[in-house]
Backbone as numpy.savetxt, mean C-alpha at the origin, in Angstrom:
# Nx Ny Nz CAx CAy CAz Cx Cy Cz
17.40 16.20 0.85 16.59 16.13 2.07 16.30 14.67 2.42
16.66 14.21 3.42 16.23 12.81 4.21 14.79 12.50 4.18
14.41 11.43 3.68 12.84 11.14 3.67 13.17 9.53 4.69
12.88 10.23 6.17 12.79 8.52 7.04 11.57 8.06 7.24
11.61 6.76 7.44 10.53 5.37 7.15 10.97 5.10 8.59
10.51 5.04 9.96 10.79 4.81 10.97 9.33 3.00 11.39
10.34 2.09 11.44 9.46 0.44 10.69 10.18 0.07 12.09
9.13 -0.39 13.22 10.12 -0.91 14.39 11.10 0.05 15.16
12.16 -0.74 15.26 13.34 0.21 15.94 14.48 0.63 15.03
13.83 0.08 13.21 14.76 0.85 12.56 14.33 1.74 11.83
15.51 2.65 11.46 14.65 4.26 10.33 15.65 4.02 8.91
14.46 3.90 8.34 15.25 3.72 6.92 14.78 5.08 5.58
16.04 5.67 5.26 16.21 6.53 4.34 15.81 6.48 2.79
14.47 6.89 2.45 14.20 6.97 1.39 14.34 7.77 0.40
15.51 8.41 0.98 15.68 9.89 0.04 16.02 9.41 -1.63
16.87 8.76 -1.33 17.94 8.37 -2.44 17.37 6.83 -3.30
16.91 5.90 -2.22 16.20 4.42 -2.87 15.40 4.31 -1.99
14.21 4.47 -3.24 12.72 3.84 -2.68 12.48 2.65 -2.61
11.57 2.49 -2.20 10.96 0.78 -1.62 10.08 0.57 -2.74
10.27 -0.99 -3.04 9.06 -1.49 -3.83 8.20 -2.38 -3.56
7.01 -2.47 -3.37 6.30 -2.89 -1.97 5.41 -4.13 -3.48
5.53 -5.52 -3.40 4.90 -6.74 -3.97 4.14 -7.09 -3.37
2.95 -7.10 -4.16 1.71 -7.40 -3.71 1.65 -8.81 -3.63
0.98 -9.37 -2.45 0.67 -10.57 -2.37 -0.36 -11.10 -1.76
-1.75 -11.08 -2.67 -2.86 -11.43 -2.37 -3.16 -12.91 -1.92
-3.45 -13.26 -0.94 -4.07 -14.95 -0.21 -5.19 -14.56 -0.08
-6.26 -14.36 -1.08 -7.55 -14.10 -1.17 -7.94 -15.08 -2.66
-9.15 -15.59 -2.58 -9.67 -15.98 -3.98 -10.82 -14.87 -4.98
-10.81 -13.38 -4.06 -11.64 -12.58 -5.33 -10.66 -11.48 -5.39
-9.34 -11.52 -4.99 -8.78 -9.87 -5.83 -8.38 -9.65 -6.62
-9.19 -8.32 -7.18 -9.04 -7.99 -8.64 -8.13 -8.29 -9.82
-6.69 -8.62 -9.59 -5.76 -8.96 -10.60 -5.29 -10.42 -9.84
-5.47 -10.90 -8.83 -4.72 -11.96 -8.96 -5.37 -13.22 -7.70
-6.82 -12.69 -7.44 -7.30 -13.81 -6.57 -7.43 -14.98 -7.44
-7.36 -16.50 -5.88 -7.27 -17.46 -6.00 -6.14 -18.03 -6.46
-4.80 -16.86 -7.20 -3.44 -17.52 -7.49 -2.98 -18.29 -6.90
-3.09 -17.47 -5.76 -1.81 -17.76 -4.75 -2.52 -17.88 -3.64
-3.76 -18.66 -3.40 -4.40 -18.72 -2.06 -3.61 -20.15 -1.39
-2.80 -21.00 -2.00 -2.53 -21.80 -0.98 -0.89 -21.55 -0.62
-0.75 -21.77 0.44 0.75 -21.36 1.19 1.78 -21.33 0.39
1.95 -22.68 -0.69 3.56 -23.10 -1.01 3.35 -22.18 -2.24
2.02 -22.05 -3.28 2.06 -21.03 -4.15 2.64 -19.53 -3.74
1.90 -19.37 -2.65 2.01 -18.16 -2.26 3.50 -17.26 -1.51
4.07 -18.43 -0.88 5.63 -18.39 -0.51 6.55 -18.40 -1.86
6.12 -19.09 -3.12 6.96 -19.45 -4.33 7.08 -18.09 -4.43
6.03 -17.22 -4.68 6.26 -15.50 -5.75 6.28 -15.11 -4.55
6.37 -14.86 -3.42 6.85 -13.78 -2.79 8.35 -14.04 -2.73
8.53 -15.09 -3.12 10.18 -15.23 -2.73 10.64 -14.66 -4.30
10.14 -15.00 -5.10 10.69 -14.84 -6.09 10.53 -13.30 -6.71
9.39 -12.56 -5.70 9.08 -11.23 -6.14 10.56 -9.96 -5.23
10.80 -11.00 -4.17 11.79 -10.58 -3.38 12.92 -11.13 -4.40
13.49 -11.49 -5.09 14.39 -11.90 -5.81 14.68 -10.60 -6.79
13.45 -10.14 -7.21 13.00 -9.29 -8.55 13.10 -7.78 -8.10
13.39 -7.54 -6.38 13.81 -6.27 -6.15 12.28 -5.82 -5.32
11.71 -6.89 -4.71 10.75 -6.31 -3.76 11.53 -5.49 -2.55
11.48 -4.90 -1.62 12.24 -4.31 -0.58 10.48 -4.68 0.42
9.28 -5.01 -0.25 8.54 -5.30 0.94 7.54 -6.24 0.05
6.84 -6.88 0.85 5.34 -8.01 0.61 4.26 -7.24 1.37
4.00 -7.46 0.61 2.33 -6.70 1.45 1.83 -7.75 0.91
1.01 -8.80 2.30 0.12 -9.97 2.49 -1.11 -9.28 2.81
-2.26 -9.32 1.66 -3.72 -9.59 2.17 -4.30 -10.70 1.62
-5.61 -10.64 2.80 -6.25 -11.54 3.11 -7.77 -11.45 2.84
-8.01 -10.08 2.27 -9.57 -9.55 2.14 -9.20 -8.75 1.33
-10.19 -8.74 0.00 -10.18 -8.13 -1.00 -10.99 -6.97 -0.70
-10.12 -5.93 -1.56 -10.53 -4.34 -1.52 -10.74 -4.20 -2.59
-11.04 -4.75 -3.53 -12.05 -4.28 -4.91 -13.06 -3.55 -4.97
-13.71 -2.60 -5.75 -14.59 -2.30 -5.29 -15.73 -3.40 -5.48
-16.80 -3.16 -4.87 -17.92 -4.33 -4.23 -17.29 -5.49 -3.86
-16.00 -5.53 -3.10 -15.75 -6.93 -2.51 -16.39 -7.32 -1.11
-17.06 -8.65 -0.98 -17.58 -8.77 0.14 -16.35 -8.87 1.03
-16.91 -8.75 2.90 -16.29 -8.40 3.54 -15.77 -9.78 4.33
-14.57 -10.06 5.02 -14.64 -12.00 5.35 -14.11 -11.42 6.58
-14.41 -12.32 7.28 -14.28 -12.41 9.23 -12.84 -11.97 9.68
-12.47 -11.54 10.84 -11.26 -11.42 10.98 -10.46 -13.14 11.14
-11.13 -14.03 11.74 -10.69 -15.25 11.90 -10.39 -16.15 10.58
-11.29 -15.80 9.91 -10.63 -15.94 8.06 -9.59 -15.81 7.68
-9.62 -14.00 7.95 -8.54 -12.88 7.07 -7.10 -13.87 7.98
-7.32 -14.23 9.74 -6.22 -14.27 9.85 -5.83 -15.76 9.74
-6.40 -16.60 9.51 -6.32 -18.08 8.68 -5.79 -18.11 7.41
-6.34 -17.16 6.69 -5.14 -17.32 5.30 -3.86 -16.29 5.52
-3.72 -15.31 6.59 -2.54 -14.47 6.45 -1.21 -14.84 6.73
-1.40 -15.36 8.27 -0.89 -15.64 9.32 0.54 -17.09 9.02
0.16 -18.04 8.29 0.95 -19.16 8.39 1.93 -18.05 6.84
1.37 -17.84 6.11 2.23 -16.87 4.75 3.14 -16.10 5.53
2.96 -15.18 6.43 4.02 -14.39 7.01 5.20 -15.27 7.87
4.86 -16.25 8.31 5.35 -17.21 9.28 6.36 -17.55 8.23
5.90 -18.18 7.62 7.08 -18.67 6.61 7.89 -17.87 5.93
7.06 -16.85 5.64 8.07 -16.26 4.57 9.31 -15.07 5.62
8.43 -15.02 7.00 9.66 -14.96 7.91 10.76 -15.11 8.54
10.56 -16.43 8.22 12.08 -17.92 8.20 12.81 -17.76 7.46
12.20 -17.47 5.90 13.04 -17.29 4.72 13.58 -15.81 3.71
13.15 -15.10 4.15 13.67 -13.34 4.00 14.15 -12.59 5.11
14.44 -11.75 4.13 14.76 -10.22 5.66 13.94 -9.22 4.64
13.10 -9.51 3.54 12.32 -8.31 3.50 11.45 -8.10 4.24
11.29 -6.99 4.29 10.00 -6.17 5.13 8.61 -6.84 4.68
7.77 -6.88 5.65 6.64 -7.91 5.57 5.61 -6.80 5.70
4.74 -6.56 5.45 3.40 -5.77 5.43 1.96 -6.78 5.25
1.23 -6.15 6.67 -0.10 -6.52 6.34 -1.14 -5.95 5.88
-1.67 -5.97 4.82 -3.26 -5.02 4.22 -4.14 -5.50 4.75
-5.04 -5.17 5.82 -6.00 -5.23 6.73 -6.32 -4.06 7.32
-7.50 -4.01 7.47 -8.48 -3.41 7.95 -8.80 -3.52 9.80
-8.16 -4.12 9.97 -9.13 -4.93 11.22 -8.07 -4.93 12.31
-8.20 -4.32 13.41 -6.69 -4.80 14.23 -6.60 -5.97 14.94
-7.54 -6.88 14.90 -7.46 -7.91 15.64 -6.21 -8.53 14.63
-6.93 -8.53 12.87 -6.03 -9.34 12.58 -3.96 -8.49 12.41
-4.14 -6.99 12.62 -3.08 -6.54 12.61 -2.37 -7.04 13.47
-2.50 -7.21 14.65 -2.05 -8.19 15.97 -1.55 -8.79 15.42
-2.71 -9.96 15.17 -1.82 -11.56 14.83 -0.83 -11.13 13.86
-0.82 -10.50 13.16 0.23 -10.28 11.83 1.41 -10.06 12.53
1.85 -8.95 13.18 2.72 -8.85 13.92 3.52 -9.52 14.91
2.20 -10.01 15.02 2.92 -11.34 16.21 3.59 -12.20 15.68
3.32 -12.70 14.16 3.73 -13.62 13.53 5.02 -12.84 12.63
5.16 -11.80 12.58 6.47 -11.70 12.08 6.43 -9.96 10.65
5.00 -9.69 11.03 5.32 -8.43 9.95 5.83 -7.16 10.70
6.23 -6.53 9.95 6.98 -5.44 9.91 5.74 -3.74 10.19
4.93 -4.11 9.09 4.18 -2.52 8.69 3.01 -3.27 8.79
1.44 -2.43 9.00 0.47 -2.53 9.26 0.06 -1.19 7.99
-0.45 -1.97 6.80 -1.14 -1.02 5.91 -2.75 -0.99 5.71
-3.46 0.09 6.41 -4.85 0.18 6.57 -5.65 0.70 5.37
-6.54 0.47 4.40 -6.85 1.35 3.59 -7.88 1.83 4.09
-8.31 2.12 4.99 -9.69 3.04 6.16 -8.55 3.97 6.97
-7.61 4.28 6.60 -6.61 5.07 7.49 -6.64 4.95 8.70
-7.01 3.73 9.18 -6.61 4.00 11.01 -8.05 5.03 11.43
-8.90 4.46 11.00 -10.36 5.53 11.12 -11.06 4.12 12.80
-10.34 3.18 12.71 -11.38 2.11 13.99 -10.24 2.67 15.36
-10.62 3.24 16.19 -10.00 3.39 17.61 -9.20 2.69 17.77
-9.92 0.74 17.49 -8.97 -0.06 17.86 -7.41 -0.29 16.92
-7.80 -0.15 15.48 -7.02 -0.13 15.02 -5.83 1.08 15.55
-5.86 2.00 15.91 -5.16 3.15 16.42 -4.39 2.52 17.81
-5.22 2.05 18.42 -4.39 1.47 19.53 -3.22 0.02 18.88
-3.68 -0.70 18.03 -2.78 -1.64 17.53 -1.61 -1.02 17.23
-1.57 -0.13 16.61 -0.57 0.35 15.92 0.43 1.01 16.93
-0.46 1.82 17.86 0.55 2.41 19.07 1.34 1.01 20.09
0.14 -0.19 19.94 1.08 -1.13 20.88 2.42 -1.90 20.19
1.88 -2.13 18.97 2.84 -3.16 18.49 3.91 -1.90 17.64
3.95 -0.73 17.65 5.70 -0.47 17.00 5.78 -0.48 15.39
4.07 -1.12 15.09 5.01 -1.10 13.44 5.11 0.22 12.58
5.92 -0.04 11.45 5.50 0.89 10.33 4.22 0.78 10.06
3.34 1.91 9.55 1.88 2.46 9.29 2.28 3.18 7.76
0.84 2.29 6.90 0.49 3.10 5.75 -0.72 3.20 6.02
-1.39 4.67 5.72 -2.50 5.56 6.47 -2.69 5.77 4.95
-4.03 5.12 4.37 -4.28 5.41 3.37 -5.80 6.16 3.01
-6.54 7.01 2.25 -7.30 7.73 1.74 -8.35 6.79 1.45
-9.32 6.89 1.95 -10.92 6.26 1.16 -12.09 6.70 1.30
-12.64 7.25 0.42 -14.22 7.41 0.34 -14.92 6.65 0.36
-15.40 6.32 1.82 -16.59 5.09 1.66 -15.82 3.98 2.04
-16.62 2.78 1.58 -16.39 1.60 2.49 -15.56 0.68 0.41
-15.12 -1.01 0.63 -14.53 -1.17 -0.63 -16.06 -1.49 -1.39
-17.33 -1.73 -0.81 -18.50 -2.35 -1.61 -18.88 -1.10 -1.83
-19.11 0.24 -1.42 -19.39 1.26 -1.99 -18.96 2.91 -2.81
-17.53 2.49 -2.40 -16.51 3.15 -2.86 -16.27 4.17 -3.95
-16.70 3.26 -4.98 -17.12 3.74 -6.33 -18.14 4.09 -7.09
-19.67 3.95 -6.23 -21.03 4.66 -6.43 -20.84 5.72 -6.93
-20.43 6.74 -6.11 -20.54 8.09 -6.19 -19.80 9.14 -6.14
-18.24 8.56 -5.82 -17.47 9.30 -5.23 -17.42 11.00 -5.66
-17.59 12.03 -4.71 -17.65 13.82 -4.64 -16.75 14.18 -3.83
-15.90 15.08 -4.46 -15.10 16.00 -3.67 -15.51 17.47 -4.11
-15.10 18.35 -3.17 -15.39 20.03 -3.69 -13.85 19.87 -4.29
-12.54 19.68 -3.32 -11.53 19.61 -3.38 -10.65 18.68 -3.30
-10.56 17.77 -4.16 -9.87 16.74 -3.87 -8.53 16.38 -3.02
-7.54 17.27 -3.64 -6.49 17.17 -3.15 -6.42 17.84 -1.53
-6.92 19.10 -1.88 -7.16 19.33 -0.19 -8.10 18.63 0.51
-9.22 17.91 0.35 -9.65 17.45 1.78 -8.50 15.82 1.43
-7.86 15.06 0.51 -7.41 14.27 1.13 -6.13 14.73 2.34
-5.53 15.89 1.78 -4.42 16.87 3.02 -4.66 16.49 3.93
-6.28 17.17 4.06 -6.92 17.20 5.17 -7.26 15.84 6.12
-7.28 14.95 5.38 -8.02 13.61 5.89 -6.19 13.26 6.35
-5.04 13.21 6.20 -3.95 12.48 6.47 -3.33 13.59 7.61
-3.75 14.85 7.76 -3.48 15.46 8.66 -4.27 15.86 10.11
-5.45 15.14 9.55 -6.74 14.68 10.57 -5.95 13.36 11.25
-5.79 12.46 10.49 -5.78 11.02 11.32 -4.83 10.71 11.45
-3.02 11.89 11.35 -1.50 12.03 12.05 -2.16 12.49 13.49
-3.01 13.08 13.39 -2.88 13.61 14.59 -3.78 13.04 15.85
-4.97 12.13 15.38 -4.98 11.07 16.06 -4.13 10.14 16.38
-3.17 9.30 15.63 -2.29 8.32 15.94 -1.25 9.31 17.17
-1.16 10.62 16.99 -0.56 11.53 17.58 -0.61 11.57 18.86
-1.73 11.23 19.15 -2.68 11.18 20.54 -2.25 9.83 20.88
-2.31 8.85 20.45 -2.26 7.44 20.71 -0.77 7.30 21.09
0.60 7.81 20.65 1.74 8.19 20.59 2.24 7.58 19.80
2.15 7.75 18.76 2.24 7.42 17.01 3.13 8.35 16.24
4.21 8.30 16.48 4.95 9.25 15.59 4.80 9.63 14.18
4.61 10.86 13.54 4.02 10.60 12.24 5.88 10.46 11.42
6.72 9.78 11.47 7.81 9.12 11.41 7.78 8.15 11.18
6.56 7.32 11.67 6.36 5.73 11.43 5.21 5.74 10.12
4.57 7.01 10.06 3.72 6.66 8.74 3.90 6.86 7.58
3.65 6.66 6.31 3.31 6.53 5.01 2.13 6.69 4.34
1.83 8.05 3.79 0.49 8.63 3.43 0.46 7.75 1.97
-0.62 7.22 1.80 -1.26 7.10 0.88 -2.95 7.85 -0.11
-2.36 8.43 -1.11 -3.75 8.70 -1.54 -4.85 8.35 -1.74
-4.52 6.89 -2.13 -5.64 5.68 -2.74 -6.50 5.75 -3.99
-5.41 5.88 -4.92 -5.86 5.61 -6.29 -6.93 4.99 -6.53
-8.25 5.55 -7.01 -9.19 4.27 -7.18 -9.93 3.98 -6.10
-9.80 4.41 -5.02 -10.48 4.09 -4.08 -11.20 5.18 -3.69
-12.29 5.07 -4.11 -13.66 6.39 -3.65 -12.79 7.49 -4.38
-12.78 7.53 -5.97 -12.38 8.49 -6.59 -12.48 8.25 -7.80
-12.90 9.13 -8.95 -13.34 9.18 -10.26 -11.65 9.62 -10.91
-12.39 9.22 -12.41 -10.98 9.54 -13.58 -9.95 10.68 -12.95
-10.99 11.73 -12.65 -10.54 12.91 -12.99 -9.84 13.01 -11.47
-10.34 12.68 -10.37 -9.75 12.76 -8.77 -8.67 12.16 -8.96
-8.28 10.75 -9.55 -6.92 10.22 -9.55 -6.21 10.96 -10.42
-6.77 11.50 -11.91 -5.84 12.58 -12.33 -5.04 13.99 -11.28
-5.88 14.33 -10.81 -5.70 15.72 -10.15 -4.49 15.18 -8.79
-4.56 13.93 -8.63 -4.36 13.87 -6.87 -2.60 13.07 -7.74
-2.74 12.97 -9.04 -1.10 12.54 -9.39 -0.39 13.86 -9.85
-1.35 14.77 -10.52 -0.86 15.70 -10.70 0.02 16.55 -9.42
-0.61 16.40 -8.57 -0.07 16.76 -7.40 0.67 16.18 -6.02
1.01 15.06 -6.71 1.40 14.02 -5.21 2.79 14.59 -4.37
3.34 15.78 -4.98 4.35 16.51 -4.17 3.83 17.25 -3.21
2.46 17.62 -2.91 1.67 18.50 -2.24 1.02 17.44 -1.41
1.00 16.24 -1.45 0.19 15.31 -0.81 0.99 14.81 0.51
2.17 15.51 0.45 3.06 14.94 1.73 2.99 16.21 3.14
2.32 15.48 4.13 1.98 16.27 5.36 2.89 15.63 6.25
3.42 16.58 7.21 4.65 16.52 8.68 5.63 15.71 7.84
6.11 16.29 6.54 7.26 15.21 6.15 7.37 13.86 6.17
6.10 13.89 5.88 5.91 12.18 6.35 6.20 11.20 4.51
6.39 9.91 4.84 6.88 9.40 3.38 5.59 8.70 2.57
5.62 9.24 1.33 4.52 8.91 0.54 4.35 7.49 -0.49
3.21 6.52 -0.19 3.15 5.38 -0.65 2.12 5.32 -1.62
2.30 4.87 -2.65 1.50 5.13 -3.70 1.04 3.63 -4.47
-0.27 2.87 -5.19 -0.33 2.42 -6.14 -1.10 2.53 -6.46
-1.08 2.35 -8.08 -1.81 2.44 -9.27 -1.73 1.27 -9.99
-1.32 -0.03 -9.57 -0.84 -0.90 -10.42 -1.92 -1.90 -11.45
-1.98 -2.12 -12.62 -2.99 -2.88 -12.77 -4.41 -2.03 -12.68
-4.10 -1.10 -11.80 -5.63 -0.40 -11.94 -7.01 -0.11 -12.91
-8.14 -0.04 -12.50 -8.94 0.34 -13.66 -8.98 1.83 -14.58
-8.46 2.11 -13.46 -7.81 3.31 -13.98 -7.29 3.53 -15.41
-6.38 2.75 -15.09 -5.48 3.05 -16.59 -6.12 2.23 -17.83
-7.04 1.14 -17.42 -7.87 0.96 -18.50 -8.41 1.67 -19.24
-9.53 2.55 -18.40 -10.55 3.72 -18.62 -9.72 5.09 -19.30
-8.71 5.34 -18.94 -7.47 6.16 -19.56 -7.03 5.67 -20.85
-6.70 4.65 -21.49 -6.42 4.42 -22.34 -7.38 3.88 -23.04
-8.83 3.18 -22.38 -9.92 2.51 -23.34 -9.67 1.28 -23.95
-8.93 0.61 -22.87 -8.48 -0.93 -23.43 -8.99 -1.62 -22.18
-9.70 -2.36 -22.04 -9.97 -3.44 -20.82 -9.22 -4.67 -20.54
-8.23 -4.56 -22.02 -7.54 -6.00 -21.58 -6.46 -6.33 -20.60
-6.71 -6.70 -19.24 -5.85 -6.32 -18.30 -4.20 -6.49 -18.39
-4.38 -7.33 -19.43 -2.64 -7.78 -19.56 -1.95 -6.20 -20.23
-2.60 -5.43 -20.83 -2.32 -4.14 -21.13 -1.91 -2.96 -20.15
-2.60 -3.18 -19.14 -1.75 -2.65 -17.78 -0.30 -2.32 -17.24
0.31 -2.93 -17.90 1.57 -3.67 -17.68 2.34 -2.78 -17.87
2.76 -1.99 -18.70 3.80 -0.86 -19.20 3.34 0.13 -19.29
1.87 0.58 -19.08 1.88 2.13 -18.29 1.81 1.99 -16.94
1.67 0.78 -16.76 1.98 0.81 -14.75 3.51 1.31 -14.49
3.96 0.46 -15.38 5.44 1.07 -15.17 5.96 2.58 -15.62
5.64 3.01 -16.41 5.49 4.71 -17.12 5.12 4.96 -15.75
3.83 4.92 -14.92 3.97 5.81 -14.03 4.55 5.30 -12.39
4.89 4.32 -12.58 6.47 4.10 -11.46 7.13 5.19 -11.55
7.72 5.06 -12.77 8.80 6.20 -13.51 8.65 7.51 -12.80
7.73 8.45 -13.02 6.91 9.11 -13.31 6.50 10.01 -11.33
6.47 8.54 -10.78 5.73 8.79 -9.78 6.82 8.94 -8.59
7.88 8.05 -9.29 8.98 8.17 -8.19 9.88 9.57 -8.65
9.70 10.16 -9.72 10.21 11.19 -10.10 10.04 12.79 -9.36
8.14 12.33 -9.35 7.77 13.26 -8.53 7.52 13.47 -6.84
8.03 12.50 -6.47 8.43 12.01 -5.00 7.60 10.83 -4.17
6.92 10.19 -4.77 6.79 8.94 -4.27 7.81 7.91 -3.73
7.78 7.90 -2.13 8.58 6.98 -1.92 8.75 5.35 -1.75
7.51 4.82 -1.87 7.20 3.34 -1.62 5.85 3.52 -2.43
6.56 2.06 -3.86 5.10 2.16 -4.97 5.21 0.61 -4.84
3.75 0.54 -4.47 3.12 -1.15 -4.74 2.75 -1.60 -5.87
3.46 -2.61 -6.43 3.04 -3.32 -7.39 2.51 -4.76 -7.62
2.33 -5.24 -8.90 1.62 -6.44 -8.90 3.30 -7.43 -9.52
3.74 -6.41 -10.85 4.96 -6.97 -11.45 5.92 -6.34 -10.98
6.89 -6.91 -10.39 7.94 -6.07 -9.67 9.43 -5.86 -10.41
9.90 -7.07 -11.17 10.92 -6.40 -11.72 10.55 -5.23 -13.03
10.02 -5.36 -13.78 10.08 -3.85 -14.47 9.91 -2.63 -13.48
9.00 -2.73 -12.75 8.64 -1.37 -12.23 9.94 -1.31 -10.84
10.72 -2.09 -10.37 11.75 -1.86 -9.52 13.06 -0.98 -10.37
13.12 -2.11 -11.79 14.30 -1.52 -12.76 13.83 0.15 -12.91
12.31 0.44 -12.97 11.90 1.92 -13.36 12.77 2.85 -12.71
11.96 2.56 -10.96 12.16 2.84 -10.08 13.98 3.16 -10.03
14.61 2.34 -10.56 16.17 2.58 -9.96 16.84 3.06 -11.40
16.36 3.44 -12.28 16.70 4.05 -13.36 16.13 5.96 -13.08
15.54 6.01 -12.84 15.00 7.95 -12.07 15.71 7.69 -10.84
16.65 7.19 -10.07 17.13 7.27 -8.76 18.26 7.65 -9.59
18.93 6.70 -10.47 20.61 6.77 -11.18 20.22 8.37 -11.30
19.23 8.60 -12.27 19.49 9.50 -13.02 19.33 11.12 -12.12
18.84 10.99 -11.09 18.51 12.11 -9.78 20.52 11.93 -9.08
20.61 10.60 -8.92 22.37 10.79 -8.04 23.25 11.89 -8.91
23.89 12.48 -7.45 24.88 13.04 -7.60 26.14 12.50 -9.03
């Protein structure tokens, strides 16, 4: 069965090879890797080199989604985003993604050269809904309880997996309205985001059920606290090879675009369950 990624005016087939989407934070508080890479030539070095390692996309943010991360201006977010995409537009043909919240700064992103617009408020601001219908890009429509400073207070579901259904088949059908093909989106669950041990257990257990209008499913867990609290090790460098176990794992069970922090192991994962699925 064809799984299309409709990014612009092209549609790309994820049936067979998934995307591996490299994270690339230009922020100085996010969780695994602020302040690395907050200045340009750092920050162009590993995306080039994460594109070397089998990225198929960059996802550039500019505002940290940790939980309790404070919130920074759109004129900020698009001061550190904006010259990173520029460049690294000159010098790739991978797919460029922006993680923002905000459509002012989704605009500028686009304008400057990205590809996908990844929201983790799912396209919940009007305006953001209209960005997305003007500028054409690929959309990741992702799952959150709450805001990123309160996220993790309290998070309650009756039903986890069904009201997130519910929440990605709620806000297809707004972009629907806007004339948003749900062709151009990419459901995300949002690991970790406004969800306890047991919600990210239940919502992996099931991420074959998490795909609404055939739409293609984007997933990360990378580095997460998650897998700390799962295994009872805090030392983050320990992350590392069950992130990749559930690459494996995740692309097995139909995840089609998994974001990571380390990209060649979890790309090699990724294309080792593809060999082994080919004809």
């Amino acid at each position: 069965m064809s799984r299309i990624w409709r990014i612009g005016s092209k549609h790309h087939d994820l049936s067979k090879r998934g995307m591996i989407m490299g994270v690339l934070n230009v922020t100085p508080d996010s969780f695994s890797d602020g302040g690395k890479y907050f200045d340009l030539q750092s920050a162009a070095a590993h995306a080039l080199e994460m594109v070397a390692e089998g990225a198929d996309i960059l996802d550039i943010g500019g505002e940290s989604t940790r939980p309790g991360a404070d919130p920074v201006s759109a004129a900020e977010e698009i001061r550190r985003i904006v010259p990173a995409i520029e460049k690294l537009r000159a010098q790739t043909h991978a797919l460029i993604s922006v993680d923002t919240m905000k459509a002012e700064v989704a605009r500028a992103a686009v304008a400057a050269g990205a590809d996908i617009i990844n929201d983790v408020t799912g396209f919940s601001d009007p305006d953001m809904v209209r960005a997305a219908a003007e500028t054409g890009a690929g959309l990741i429509l992702m799952h959150m309880q709450g805001t990123p400073r309160t996220m993790q207070a309290n998070p309650v579901y009756t039903d986890v997996v069904r009201e997130v259904r519910e929440f990605f088949a709620s806000r297809l059908a707004n972009l629907a309205e806007a004339g948003v093909s749900p062709a151009s989106v990419a459901l995300d669950p949002g690991f970790g985001f406004g969800k306890t041990q047991e919600h990210n257990l239940a919502l992996l257990r099931a991420l074959p059920e998490l795909r609404v209008s055939d739409c293609v499913l984007a997933v990360g867990v990378s580095r997460k606290s998650m897998i700390a609290r799962l295994l009872q090790d805090n030392d983050p460098n320990a992350r590392y090879w069950p992130t990749v176990a559930l690459t494996a794992w995740m692309r097995d069970a139909g995840a089609d675009v998994i974001r990571v922090h380390d990209v060649k192991p979890n790309a090699q994962a990724m294309r080792m369950i593809e060999a082994i699925h080919s004809p």
